[in-house]
ZADO-1210 file (C-alpha; in nm, 4 decimals, padded with zeros to 6 digits):
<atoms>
<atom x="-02.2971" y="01.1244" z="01.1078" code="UNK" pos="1"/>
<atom x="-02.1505" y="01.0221" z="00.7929" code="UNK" pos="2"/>
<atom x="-02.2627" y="00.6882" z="00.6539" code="UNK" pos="3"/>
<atom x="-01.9867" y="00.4134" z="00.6270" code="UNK" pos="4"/>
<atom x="-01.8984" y="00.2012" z="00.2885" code="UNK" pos="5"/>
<atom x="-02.0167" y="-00.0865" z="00.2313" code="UNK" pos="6"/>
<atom x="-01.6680" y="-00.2399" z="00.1965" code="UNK" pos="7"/>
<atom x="-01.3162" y="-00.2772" z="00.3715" code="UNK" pos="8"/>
<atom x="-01.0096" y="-00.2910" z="00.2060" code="UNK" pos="9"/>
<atom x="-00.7504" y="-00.4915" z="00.4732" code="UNK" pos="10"/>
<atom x="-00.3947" y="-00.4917" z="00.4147" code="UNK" pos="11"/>
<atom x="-00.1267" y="-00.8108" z="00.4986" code="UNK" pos="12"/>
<atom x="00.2259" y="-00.7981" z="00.4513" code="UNK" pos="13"/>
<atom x="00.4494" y="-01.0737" z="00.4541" code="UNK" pos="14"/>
<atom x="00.8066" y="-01.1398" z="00.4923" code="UNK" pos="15"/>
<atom x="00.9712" y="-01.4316" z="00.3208" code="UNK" pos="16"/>
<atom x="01.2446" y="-01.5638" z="00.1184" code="UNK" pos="17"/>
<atom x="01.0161" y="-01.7891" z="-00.0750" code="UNK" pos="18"/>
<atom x="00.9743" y="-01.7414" z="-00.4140" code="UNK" pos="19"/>
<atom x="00.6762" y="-01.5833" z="-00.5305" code="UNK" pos="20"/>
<atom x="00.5154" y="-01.9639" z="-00.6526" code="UNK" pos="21"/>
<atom x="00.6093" y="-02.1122" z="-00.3492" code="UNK" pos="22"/>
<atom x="00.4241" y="-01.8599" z="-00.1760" code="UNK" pos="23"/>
<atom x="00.1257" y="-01.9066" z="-00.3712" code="UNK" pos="24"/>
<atom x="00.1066" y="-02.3013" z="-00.2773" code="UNK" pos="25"/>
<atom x="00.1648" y="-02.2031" z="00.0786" code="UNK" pos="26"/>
<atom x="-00.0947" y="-01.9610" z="00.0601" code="UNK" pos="27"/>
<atom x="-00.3584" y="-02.1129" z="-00.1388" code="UNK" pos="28"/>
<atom x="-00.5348" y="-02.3621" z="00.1636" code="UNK" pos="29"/>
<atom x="-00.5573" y="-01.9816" z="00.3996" code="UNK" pos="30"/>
<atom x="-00.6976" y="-01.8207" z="-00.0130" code="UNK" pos="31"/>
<atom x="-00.9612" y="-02.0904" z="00.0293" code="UNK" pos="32"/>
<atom x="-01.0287" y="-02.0967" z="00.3285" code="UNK" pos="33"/>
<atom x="-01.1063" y="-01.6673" z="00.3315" code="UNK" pos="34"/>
<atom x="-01.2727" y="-01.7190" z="00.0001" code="UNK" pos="35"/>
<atom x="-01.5709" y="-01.9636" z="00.1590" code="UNK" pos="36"/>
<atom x="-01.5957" y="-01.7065" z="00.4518" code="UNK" pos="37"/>
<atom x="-01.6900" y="-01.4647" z="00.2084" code="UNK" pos="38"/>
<atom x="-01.3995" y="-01.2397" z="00.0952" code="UNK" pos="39"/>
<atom x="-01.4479" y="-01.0916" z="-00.2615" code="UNK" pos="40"/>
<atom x="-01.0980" y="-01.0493" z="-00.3810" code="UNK" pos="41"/>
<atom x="-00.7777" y="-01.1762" z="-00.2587" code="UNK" pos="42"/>
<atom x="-00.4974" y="-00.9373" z="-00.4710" code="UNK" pos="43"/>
<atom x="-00.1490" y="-01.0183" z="-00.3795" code="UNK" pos="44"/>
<atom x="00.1597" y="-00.7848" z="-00.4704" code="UNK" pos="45"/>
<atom x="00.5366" y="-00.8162" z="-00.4337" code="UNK" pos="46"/>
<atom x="00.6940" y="-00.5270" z="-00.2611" code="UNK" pos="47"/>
<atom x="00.9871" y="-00.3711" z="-00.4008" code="UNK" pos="48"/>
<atom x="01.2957" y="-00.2388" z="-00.2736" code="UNK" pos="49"/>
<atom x="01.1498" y="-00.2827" z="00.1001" code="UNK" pos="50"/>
<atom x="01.3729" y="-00.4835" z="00.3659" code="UNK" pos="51"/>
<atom x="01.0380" y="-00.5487" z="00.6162" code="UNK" pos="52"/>
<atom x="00.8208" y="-00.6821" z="00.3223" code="UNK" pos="53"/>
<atom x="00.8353" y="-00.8749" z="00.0324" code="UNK" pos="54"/>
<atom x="00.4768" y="-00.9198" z="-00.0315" code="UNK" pos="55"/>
<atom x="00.1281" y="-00.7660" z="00.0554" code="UNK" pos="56"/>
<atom x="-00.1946" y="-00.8870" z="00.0129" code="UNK" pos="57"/>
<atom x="-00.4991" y="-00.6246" z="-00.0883" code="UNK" pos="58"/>
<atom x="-00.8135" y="-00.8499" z="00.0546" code="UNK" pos="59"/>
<atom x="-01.1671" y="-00.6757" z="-00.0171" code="UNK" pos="60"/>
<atom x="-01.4379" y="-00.7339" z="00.1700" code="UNK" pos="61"/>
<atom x="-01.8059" y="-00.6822" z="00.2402" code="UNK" pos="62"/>
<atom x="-01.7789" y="-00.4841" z="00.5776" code="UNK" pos="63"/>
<atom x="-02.0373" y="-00.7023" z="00.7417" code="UNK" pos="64"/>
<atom x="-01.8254" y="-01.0565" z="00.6250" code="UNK" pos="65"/>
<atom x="-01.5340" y="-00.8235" z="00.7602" code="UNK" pos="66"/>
<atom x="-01.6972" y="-00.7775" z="01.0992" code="UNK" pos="67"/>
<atom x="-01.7816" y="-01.1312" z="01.1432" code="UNK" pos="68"/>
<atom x="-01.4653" y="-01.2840" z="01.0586" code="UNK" pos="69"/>
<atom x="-01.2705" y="-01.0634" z="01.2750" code="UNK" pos="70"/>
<atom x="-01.5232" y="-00.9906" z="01.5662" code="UNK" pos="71"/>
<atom x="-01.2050" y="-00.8381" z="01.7600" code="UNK" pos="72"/>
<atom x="-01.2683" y="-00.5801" z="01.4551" code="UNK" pos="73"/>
<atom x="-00.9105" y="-00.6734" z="01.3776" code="UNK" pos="74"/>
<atom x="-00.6874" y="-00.9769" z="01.2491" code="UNK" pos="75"/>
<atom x="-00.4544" y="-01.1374" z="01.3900" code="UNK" pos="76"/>
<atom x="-00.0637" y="-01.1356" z="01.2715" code="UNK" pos="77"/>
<atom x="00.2258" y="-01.4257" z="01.3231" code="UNK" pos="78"/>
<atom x="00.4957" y="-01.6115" z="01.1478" code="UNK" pos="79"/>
<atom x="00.5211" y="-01.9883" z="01.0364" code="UNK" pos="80"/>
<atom x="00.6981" y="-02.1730" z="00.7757" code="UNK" pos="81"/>
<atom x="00.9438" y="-01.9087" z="00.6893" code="UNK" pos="82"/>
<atom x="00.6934" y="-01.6454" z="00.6239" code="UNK" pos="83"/>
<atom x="00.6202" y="-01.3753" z="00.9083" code="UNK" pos="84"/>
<atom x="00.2886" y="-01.1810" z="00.8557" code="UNK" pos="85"/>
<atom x="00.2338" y="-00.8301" z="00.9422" code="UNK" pos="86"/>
<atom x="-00.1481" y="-00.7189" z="00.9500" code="UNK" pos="87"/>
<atom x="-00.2270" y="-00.3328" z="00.8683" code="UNK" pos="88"/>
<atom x="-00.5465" y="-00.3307" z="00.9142" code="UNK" pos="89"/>
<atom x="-00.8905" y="-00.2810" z="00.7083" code="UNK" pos="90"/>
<atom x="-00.9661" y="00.0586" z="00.5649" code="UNK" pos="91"/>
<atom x="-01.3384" y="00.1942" z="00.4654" code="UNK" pos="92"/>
<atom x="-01.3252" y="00.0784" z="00.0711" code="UNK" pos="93"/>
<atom x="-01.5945" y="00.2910" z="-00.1687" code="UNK" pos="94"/>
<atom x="-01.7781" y="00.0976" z="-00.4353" code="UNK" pos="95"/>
<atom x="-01.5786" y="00.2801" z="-00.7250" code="UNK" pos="96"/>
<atom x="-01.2366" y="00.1225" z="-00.5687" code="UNK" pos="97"/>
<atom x="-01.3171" y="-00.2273" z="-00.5614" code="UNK" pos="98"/>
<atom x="-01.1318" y="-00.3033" z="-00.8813" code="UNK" pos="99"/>
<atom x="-00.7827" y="-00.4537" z="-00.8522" code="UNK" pos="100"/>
<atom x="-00.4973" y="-00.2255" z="-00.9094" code="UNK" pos="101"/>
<atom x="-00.1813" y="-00.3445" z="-01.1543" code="UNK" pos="102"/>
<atom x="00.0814" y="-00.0920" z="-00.9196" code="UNK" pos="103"/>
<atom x="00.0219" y="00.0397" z="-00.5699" code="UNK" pos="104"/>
<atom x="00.1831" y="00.2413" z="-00.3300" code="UNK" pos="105"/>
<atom x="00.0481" y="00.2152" z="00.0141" code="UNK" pos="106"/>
<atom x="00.1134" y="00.4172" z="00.3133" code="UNK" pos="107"/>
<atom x="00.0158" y="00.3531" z="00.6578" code="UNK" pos="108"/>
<atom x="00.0067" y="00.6533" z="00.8978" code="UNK" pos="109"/>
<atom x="-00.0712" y="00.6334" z="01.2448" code="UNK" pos="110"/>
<atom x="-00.3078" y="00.9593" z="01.2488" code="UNK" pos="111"/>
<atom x="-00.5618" y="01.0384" z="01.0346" code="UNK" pos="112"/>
<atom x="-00.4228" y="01.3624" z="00.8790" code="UNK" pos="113"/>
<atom x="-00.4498" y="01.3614" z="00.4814" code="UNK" pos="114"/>
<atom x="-00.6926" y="01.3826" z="00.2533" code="UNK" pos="115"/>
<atom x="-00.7882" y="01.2857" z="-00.0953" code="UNK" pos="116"/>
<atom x="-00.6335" y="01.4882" z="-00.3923" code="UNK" pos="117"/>
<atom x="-00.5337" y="01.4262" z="-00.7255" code="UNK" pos="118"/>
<atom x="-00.2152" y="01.2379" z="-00.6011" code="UNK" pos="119"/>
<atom x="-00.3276" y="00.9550" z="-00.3245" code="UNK" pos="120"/>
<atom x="-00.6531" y="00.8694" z="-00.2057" code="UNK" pos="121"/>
<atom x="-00.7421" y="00.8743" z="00.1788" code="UNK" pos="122"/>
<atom x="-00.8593" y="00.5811" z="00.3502" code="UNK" pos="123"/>
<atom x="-00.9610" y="00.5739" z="00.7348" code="UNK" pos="124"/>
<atom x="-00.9681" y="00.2877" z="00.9604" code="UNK" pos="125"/>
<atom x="-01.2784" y="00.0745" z="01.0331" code="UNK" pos="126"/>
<atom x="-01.1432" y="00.0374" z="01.4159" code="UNK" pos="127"/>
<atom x="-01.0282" y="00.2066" z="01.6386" code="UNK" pos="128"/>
<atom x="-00.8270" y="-00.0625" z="01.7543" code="UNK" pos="129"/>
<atom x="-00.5963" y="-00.0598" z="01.4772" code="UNK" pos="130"/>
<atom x="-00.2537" y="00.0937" z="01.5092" code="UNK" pos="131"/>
<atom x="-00.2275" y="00.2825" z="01.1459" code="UNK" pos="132"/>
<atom x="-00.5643" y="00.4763" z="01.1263" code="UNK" pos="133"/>
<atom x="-00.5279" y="00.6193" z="00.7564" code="UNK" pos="134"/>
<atom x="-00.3850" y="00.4202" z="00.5054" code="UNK" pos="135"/>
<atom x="-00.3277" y="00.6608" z="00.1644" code="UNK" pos="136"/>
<atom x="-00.3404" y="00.4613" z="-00.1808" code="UNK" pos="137"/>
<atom x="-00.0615" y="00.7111" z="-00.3544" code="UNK" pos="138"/>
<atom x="-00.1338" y="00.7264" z="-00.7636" code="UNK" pos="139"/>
<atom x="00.1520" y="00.5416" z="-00.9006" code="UNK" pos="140"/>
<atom x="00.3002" y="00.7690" z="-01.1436" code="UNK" pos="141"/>
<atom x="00.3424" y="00.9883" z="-00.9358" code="UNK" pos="142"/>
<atom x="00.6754" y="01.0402" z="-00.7267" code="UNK" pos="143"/>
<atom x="00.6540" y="01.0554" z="-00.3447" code="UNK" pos="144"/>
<atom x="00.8875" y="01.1474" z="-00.0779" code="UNK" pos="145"/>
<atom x="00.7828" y="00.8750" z="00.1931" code="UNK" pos="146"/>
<atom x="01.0657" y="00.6310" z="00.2523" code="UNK" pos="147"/>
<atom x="01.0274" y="00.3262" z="00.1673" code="UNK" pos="148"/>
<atom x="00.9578" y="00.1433" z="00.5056" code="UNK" pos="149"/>
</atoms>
């Protein structure tokens, strides 16, 4: 059996009509909050051209923190205060992707069917619970054909 990284990368979206600094005081008592419970890095992205999202959050953590935080092996999602939030899901993280990433264009697929090459990197699911069991972190210059949504 193939040992597992030591990290998980999870994934949040979040649909709002704040403005990106509003957001950011909204989010920064939940950034706190995750920070003291021992995530390492708390990225967040807006989306673009995307009517579901507007931002997503890139949260790295040590799988162990991970596991204890979400015992269920999996957050949970909901909406409040004009922002609706979308979890999808934590993905096995290597040591040489920890660094945050200035673009990125996620994918979430629902089987685990691709695999690394020189144009998206392959990430499977640290549950078996979760609905999207790959997640593919596409290069950025380079153009895809997946939709949007």
């Amino acid at each position: 059996m193939k040992e597992k990284p030591n990290y998980i990368v999870q994934y949040v979206g979040f649909k709002t009509d704040i403005e990106p600094d509003g957001l950011i005081k909204r989010w920064t008592p939940f950034d706190a909050g995750f920070k003291s419970a021992g995530i390492k890095t708390i990225d967040l992205y807006q989306v673009q051209e995307n009517d579901i999202l507007t931002f997503i959050s890139r949260n790295v953590w040590d799988n162990k923190r991970y596991f204890q935080n979400f015992p269920s092996e999996i957050a949970g999602a909901g909406s409040g205060g004009g922002i609706a939030v979308t979890q999808f899901g934590g993905f096995w993280l290597q040591p040489d992707h920890l660094e945050r990433q200035d673009k990125m264009i996620p994918a979430f697929l629902s089987t685990e069917t691709e695999i690394t090459n020189a144009t998206q990197i392959a990430r499977s699911s640290c549950s078996n619970k979760m609905l999207h069991k790959q997640m593919l972190d596409i290069i950025p210059s380079i153009q895809t054909n997946f939709p949007y949504q």
